[in-house]
mmCIF entry with sequence, helices, sheets and N, C-alpha, C, O atoms, coordinates in Angstrom:
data_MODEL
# 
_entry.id   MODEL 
# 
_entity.id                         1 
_entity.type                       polymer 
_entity.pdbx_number_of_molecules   1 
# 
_entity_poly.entity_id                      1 
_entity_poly.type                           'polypeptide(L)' 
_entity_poly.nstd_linkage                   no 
_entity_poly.nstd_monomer                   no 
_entity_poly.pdbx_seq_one_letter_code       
;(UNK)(UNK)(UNK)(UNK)(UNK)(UNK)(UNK)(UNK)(UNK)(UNK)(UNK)(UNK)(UNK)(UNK)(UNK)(UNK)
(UNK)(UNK)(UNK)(UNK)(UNK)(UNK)(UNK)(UNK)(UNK)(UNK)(UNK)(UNK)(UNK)(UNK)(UNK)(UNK)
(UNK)(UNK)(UNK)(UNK)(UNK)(UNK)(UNK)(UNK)(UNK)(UNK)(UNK)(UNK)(UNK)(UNK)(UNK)(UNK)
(UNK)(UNK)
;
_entity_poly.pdbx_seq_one_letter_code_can   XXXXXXXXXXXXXXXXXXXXXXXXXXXXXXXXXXXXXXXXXXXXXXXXXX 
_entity_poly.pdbx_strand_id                 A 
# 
loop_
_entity_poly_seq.entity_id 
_entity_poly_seq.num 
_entity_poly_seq.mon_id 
_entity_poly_seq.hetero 
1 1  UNK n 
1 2  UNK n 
1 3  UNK n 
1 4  UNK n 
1 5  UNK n 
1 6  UNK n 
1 7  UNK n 
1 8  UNK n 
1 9  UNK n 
1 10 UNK n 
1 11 UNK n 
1 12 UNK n 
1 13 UNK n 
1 14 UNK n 
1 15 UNK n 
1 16 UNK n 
1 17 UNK n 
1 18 UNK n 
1 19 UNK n 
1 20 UNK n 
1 21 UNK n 
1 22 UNK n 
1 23 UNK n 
1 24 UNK n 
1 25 UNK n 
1 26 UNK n 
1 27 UNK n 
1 28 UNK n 
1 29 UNK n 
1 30 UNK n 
1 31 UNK n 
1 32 UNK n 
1 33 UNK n 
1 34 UNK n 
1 35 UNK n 
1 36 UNK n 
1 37 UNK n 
1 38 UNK n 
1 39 UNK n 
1 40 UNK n 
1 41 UNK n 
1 42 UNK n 
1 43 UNK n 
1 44 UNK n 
1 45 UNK n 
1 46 UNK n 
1 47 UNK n 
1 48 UNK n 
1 49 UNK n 
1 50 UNK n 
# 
_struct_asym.id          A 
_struct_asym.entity_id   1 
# 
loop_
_struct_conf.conf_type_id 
_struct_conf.id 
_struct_conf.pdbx_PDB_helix_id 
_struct_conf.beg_label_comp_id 
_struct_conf.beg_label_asym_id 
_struct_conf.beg_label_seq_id 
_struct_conf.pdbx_beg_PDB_ins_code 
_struct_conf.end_label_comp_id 
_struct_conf.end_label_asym_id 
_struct_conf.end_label_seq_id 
_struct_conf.pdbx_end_PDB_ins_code 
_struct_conf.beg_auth_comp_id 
_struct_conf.beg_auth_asym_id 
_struct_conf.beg_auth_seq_id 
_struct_conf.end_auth_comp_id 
_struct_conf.end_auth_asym_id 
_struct_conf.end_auth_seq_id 
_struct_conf.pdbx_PDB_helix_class 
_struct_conf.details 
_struct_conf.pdbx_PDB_helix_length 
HELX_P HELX_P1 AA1 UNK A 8  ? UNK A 10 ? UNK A 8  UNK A 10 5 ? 3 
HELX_P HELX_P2 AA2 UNK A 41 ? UNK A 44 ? UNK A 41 UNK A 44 1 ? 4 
# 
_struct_conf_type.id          HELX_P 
_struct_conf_type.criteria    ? 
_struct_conf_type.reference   ? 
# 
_struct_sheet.id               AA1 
_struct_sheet.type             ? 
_struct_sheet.number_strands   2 
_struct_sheet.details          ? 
# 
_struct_sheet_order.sheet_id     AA1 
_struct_sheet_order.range_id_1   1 
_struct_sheet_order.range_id_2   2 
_struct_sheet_order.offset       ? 
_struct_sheet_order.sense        parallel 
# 
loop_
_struct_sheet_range.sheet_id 
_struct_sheet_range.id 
_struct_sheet_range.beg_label_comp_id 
_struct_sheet_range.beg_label_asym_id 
_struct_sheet_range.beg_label_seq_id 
_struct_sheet_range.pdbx_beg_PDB_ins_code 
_struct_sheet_range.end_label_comp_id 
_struct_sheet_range.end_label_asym_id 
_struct_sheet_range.end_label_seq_id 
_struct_sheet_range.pdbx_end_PDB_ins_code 
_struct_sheet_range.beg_auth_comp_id 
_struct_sheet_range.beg_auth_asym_id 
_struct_sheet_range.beg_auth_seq_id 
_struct_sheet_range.end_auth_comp_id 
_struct_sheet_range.end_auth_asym_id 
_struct_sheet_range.end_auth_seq_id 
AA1 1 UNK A 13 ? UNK A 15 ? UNK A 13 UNK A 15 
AA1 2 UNK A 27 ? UNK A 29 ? UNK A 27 UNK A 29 
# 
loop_
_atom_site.group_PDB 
_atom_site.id 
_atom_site.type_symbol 
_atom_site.label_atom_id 
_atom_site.label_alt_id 
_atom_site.label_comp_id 
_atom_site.label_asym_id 
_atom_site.label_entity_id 
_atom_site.label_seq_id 
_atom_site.pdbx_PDB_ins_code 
_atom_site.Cartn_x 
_atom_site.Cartn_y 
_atom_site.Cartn_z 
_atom_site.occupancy 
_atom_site.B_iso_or_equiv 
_atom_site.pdbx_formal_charge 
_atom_site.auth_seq_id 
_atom_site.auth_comp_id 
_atom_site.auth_asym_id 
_atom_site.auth_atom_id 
_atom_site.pdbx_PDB_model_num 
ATOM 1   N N  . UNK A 1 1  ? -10.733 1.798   -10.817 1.00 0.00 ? 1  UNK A N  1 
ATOM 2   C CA . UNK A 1 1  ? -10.688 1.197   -9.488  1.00 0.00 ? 1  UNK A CA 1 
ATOM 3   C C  . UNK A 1 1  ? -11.639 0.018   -9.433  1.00 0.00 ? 1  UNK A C  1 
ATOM 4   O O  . UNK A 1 1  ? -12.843 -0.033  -9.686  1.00 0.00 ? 1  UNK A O  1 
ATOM 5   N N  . UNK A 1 2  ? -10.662 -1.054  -8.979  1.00 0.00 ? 2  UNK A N  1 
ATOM 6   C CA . UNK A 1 2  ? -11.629 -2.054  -8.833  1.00 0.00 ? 2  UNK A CA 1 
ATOM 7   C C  . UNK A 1 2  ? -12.691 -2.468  -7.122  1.00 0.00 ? 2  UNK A C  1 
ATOM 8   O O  . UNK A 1 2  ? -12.068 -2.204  -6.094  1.00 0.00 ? 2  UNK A O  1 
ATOM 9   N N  . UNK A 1 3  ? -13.717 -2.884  -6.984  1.00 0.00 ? 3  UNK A N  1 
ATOM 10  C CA . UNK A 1 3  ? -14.352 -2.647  -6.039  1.00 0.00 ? 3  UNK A CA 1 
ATOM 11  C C  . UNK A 1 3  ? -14.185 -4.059  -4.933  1.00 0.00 ? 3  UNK A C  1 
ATOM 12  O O  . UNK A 1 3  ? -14.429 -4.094  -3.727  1.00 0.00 ? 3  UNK A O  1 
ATOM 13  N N  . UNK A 1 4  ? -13.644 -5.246  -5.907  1.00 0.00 ? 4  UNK A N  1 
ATOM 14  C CA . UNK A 1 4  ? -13.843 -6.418  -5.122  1.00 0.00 ? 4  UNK A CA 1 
ATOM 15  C C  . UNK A 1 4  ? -12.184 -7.173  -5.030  1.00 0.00 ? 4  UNK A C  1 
ATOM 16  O O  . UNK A 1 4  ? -11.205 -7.429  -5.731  1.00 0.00 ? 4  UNK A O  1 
ATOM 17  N N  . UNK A 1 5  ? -12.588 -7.267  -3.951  1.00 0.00 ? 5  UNK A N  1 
ATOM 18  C CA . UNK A 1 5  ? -11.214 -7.715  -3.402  1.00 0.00 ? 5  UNK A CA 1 
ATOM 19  C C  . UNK A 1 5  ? -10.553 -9.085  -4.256  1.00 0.00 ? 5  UNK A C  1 
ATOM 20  O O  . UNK A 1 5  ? -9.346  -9.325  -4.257  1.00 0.00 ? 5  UNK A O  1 
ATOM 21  N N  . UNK A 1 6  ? -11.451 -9.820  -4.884  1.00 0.00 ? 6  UNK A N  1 
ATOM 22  C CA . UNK A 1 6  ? -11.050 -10.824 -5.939  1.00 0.00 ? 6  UNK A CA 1 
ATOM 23  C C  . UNK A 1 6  ? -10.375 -10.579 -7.109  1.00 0.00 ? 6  UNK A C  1 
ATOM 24  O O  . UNK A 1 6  ? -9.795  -11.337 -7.887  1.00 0.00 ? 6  UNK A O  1 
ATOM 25  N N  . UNK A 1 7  ? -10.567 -9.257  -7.101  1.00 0.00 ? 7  UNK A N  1 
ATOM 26  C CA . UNK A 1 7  ? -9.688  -8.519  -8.576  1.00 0.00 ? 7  UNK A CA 1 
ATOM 27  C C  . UNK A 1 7  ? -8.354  -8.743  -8.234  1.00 0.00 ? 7  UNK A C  1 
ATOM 28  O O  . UNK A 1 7  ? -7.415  -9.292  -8.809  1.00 0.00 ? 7  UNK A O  1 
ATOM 29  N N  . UNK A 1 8  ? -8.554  -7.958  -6.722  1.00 0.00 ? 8  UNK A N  1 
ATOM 30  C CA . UNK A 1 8  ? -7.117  -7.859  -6.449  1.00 0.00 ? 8  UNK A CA 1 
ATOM 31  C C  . UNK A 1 8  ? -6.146  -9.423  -5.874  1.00 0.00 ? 8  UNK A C  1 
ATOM 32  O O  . UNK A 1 8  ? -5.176  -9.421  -5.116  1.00 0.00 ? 8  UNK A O  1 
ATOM 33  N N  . UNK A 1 9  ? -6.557  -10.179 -6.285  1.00 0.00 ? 9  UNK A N  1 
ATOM 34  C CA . UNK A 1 9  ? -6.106  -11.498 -5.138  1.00 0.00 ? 9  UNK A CA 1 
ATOM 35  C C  . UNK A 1 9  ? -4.073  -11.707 -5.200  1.00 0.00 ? 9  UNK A C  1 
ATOM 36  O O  . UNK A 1 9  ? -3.336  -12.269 -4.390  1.00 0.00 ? 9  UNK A O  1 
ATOM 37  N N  . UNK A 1 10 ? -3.660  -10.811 -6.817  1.00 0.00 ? 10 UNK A N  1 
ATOM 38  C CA . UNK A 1 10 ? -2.234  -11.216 -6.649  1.00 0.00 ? 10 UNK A CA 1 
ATOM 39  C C  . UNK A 1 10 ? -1.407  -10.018 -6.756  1.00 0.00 ? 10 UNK A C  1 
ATOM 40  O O  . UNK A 1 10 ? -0.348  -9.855  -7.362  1.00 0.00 ? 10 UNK A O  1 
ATOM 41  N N  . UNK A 1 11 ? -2.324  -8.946  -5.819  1.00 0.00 ? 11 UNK A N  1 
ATOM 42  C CA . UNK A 1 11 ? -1.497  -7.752  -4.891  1.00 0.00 ? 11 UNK A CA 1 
ATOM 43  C C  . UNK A 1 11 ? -0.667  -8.219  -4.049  1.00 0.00 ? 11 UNK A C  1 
ATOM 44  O O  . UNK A 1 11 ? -0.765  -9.382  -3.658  1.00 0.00 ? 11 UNK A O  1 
ATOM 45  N N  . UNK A 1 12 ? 0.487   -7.228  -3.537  1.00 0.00 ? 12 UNK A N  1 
ATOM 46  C CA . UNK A 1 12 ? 1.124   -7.913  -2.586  1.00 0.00 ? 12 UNK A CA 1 
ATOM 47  C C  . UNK A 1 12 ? 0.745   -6.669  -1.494  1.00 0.00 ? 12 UNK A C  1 
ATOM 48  O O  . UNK A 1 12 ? 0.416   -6.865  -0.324  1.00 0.00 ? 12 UNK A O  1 
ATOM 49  N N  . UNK A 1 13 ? 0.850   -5.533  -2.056  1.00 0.00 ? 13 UNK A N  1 
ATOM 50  C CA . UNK A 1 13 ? 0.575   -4.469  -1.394  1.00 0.00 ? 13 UNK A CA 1 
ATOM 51  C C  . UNK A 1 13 ? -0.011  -3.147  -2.213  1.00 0.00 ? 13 UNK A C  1 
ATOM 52  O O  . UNK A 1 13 ? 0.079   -2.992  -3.431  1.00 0.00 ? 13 UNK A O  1 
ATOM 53  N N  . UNK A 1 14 ? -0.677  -2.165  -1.207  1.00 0.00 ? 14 UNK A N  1 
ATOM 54  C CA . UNK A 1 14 ? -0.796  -1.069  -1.972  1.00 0.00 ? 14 UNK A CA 1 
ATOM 55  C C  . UNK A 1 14 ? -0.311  0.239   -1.385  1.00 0.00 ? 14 UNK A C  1 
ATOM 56  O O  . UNK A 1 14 ? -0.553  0.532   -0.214  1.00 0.00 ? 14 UNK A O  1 
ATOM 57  N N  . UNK A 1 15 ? 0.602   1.289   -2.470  1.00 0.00 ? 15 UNK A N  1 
ATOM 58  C CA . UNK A 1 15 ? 0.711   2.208   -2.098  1.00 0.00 ? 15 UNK A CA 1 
ATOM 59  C C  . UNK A 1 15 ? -0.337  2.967   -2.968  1.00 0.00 ? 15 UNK A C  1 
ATOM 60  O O  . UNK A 1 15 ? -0.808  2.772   -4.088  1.00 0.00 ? 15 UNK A O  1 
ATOM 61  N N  . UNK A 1 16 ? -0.547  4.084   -1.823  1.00 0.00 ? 16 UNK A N  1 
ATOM 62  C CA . UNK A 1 16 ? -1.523  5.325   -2.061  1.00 0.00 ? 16 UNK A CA 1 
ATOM 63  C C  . UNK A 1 16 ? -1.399  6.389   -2.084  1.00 0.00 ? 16 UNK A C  1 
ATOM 64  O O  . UNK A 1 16 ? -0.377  6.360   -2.770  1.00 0.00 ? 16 UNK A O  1 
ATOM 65  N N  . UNK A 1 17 ? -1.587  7.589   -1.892  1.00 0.00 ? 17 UNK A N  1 
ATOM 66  C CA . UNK A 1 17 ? -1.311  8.955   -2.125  1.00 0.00 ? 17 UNK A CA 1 
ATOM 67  C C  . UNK A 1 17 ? -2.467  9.840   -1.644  1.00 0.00 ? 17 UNK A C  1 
ATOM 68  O O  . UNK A 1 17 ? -2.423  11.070  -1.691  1.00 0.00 ? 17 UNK A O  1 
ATOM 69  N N  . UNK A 1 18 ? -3.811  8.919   -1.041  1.00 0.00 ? 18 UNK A N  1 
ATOM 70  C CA . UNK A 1 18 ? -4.301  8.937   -0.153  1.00 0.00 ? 18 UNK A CA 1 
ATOM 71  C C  . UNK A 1 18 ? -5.424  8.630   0.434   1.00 0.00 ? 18 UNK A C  1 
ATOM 72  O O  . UNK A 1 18 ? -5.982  7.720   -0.179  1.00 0.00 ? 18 UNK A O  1 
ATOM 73  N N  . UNK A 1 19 ? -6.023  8.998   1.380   1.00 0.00 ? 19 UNK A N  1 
ATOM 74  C CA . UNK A 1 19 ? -6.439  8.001   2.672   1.00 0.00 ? 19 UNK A CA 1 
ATOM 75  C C  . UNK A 1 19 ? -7.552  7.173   2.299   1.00 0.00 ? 19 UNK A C  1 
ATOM 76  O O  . UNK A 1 19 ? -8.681  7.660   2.239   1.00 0.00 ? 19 UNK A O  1 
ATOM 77  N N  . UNK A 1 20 ? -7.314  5.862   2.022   1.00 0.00 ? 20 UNK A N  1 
ATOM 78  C CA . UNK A 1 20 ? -8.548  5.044   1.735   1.00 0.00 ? 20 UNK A CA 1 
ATOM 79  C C  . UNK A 1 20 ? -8.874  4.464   2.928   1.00 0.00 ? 20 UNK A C  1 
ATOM 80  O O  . UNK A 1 20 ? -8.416  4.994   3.940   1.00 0.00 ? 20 UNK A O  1 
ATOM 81  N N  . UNK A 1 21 ? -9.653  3.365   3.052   1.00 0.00 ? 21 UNK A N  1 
ATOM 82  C CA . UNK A 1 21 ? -9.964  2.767   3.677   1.00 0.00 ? 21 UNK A CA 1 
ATOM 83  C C  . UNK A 1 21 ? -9.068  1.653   3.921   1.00 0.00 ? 21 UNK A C  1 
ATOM 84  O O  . UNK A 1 21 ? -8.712  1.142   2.860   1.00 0.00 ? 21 UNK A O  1 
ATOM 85  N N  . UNK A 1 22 ? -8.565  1.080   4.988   1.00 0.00 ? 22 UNK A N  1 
ATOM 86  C CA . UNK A 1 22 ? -7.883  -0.144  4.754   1.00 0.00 ? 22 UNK A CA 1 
ATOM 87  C C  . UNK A 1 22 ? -8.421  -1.360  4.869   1.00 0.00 ? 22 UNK A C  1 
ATOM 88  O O  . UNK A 1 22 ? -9.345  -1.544  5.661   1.00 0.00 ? 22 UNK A O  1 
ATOM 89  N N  . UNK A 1 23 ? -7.930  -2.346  4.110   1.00 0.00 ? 23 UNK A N  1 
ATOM 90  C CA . UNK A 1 23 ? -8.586  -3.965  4.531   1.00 0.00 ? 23 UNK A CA 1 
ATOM 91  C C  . UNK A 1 23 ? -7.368  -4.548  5.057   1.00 0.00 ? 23 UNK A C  1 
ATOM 92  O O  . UNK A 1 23 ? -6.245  -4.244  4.656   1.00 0.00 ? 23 UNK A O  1 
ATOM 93  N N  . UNK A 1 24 ? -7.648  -5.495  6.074   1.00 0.00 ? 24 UNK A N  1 
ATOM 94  C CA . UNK A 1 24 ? -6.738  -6.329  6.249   1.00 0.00 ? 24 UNK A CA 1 
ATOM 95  C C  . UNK A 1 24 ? -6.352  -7.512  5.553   1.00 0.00 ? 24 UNK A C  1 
ATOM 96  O O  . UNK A 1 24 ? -5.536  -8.301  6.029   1.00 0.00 ? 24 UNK A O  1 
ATOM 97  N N  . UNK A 1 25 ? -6.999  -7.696  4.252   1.00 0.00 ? 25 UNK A N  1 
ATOM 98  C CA . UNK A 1 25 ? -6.116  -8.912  3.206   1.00 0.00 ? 25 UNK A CA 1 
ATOM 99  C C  . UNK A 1 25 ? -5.249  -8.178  2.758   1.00 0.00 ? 25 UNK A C  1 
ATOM 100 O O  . UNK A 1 25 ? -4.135  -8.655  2.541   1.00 0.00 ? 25 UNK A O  1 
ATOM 101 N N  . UNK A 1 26 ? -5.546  -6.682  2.470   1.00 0.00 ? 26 UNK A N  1 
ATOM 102 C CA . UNK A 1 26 ? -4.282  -6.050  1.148   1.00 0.00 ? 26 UNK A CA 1 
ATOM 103 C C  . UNK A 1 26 ? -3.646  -4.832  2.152   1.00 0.00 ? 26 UNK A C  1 
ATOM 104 O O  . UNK A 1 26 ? -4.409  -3.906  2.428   1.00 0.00 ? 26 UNK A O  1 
ATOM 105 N N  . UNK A 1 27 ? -2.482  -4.814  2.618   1.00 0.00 ? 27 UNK A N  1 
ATOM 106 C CA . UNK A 1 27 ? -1.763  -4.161  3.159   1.00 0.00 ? 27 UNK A CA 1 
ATOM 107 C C  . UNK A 1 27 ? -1.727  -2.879  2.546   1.00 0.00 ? 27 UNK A C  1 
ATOM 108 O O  . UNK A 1 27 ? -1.786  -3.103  1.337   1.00 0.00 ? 27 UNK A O  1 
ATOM 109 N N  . UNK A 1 28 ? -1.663  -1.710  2.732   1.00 0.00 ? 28 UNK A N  1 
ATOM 110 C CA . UNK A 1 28 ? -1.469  -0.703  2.112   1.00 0.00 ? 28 UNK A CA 1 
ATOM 111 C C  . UNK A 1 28 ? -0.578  0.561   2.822   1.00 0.00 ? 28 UNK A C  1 
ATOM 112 O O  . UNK A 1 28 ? -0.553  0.427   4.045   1.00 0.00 ? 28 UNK A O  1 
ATOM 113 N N  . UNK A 1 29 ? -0.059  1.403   2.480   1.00 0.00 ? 29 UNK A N  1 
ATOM 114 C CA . UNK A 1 29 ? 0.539   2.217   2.753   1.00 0.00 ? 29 UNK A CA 1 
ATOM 115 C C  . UNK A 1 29 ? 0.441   3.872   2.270   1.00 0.00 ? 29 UNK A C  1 
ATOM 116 O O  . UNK A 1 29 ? 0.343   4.250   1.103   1.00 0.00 ? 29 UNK A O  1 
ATOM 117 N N  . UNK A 1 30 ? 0.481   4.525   3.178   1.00 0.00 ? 30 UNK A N  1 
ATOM 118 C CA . UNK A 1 30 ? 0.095   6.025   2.371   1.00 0.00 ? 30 UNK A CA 1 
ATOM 119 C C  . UNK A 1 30 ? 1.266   6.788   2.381   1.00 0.00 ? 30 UNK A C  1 
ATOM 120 O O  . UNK A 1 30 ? 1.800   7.009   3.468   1.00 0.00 ? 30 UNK A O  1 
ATOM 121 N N  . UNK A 1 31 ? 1.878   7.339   1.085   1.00 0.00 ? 31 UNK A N  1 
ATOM 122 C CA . UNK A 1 31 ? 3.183   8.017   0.853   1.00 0.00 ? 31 UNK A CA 1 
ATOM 123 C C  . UNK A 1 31 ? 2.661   9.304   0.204   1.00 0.00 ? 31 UNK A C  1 
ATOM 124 O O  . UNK A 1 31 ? 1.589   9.697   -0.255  1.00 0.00 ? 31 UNK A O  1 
ATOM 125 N N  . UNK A 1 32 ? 3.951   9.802   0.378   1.00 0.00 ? 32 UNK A N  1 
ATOM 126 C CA . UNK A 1 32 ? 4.009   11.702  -0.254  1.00 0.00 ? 32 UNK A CA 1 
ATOM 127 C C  . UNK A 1 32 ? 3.611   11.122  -1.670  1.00 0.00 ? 32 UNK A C  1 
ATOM 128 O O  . UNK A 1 32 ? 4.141   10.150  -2.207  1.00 0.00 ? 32 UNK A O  1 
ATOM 129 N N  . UNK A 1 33 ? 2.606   11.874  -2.165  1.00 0.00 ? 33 UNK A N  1 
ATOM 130 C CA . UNK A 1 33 ? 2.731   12.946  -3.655  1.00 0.00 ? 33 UNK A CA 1 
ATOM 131 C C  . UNK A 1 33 ? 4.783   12.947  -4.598  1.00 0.00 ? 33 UNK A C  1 
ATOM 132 O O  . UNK A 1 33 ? 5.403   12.529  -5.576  1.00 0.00 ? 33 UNK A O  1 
ATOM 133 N N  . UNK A 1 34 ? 4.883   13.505  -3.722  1.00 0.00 ? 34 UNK A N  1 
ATOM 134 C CA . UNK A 1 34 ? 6.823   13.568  -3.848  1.00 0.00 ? 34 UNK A CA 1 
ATOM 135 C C  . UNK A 1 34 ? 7.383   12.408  -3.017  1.00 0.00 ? 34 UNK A C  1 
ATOM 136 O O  . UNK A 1 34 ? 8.478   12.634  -2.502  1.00 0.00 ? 34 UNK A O  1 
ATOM 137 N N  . UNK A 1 35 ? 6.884   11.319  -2.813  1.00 0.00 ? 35 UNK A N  1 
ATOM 138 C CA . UNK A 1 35 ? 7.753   9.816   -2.384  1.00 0.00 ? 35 UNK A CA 1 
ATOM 139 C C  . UNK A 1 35 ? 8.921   10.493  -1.901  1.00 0.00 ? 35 UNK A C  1 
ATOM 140 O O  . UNK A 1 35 ? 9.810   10.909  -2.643  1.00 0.00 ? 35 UNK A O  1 
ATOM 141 N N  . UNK A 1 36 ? 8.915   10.597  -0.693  1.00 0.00 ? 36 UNK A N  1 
ATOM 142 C CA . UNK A 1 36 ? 10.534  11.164  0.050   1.00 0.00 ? 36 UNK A CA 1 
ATOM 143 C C  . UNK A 1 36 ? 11.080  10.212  0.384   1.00 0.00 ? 36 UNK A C  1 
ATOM 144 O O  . UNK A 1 36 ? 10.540  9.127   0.163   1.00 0.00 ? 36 UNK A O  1 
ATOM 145 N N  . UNK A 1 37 ? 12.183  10.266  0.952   1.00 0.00 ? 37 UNK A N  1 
ATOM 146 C CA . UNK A 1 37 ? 12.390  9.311   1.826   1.00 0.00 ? 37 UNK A CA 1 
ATOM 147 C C  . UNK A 1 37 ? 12.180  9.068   3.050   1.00 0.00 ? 37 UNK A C  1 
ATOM 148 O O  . UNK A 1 37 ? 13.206  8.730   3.641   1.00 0.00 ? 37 UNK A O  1 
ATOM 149 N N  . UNK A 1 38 ? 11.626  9.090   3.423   1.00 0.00 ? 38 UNK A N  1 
ATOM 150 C CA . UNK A 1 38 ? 10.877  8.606   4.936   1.00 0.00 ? 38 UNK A CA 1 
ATOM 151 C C  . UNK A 1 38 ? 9.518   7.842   4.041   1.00 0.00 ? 38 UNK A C  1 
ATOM 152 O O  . UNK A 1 38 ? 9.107   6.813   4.578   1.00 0.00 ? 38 UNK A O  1 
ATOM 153 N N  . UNK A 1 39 ? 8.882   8.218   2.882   1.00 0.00 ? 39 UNK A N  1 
ATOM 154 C CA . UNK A 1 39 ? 8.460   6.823   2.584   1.00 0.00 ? 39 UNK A CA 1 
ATOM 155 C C  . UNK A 1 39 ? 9.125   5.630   1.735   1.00 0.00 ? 39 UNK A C  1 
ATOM 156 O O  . UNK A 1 39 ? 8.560   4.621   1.313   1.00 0.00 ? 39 UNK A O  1 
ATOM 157 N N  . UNK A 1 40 ? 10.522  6.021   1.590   1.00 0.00 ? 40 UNK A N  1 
ATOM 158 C CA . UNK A 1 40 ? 11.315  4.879   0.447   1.00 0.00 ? 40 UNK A CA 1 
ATOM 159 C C  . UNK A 1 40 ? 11.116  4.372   1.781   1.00 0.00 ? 40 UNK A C  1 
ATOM 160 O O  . UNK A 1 40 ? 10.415  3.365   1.676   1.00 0.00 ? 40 UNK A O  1 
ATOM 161 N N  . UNK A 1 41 ? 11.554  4.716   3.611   1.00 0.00 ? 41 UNK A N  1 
ATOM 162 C CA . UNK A 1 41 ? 12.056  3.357   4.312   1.00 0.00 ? 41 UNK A CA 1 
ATOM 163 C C  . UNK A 1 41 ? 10.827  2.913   4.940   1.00 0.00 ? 41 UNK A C  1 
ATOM 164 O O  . UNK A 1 41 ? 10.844  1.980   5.743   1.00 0.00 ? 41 UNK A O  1 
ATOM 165 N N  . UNK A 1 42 ? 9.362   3.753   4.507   1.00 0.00 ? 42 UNK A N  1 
ATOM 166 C CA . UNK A 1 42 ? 8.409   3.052   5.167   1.00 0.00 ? 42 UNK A CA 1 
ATOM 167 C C  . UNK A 1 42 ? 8.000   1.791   4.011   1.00 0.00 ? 42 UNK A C  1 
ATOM 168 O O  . UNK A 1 42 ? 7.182   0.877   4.107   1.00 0.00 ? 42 UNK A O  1 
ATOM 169 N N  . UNK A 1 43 ? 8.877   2.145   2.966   1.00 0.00 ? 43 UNK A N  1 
ATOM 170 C CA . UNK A 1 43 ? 7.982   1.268   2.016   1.00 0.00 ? 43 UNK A CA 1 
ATOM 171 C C  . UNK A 1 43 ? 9.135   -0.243  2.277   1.00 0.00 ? 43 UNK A C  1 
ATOM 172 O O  . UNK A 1 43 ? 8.751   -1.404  2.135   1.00 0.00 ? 43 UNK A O  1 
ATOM 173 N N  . UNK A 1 44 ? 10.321  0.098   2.607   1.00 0.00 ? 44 UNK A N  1 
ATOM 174 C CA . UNK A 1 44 ? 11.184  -1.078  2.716   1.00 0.00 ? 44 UNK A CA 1 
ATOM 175 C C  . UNK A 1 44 ? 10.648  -1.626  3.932   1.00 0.00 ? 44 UNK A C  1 
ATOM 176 O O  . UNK A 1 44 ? 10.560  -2.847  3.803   1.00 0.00 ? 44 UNK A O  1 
ATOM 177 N N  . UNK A 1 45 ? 10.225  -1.205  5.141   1.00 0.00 ? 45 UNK A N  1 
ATOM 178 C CA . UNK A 1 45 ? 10.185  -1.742  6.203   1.00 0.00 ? 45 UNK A CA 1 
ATOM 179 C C  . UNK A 1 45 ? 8.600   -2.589  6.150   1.00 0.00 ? 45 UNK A C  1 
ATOM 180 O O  . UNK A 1 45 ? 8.199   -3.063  7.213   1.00 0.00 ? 45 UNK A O  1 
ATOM 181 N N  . UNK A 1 46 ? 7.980   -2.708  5.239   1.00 0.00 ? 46 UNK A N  1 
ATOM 182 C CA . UNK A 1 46 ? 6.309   -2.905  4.909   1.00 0.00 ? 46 UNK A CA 1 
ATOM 183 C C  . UNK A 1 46 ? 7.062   -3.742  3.620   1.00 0.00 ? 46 UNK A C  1 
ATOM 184 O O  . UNK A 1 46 ? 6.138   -3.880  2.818   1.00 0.00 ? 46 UNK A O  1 
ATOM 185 N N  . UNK A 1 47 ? 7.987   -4.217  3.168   1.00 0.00 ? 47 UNK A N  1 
ATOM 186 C CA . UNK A 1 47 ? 8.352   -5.372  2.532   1.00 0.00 ? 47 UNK A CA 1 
ATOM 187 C C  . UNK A 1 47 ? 8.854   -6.679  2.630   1.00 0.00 ? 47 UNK A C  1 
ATOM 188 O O  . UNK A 1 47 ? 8.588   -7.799  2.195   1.00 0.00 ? 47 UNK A O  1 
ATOM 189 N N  . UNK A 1 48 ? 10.171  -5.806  3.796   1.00 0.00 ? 48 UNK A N  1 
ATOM 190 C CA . UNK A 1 48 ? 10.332  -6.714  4.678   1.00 0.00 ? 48 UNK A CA 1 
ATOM 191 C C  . UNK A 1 48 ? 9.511   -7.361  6.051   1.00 0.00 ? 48 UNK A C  1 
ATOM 192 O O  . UNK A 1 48 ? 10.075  -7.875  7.016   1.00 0.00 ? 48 UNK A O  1 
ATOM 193 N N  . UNK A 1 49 ? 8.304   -7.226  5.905   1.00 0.00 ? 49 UNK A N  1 
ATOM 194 C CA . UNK A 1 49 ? 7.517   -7.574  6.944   1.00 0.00 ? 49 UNK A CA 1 
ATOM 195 C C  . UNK A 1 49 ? 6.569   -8.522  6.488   1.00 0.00 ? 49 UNK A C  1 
ATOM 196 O O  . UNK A 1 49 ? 5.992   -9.179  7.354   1.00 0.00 ? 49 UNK A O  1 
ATOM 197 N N  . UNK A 1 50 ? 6.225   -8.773  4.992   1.00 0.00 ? 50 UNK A N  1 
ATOM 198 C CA . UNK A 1 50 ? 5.693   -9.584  4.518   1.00 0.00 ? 50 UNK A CA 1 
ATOM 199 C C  . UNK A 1 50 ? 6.242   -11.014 4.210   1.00 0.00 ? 50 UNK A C  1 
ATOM 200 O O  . UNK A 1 50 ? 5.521   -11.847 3.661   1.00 0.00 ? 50 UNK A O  1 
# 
């Protein structure tokens, strides 16, 4: 894990598995362990929003 947000500069997003902290440069999202679907359409709807 990197600690500085400069590592990350050509993220587009992050999914997680769980609860970090969020920043508002790097979008992130928290999904099942087992990725269901209710997070395949949270993850489409957090793609199309970028």
């Amino acid at each position: 894990f990197k600690n500085s947000l400069h590592d990350y500069q050509n993220i587009d997003f992050i999914l997680t598995t769980i609860n970090t902290e969020s920043t508002k440069e790097i979008p992130s999202l928290l999904v099942s362990a087992m990725f269901t679907e209710k997070d395949k359409i949270m993850v489409k709807k957090l793609m199309e929003s970028l």
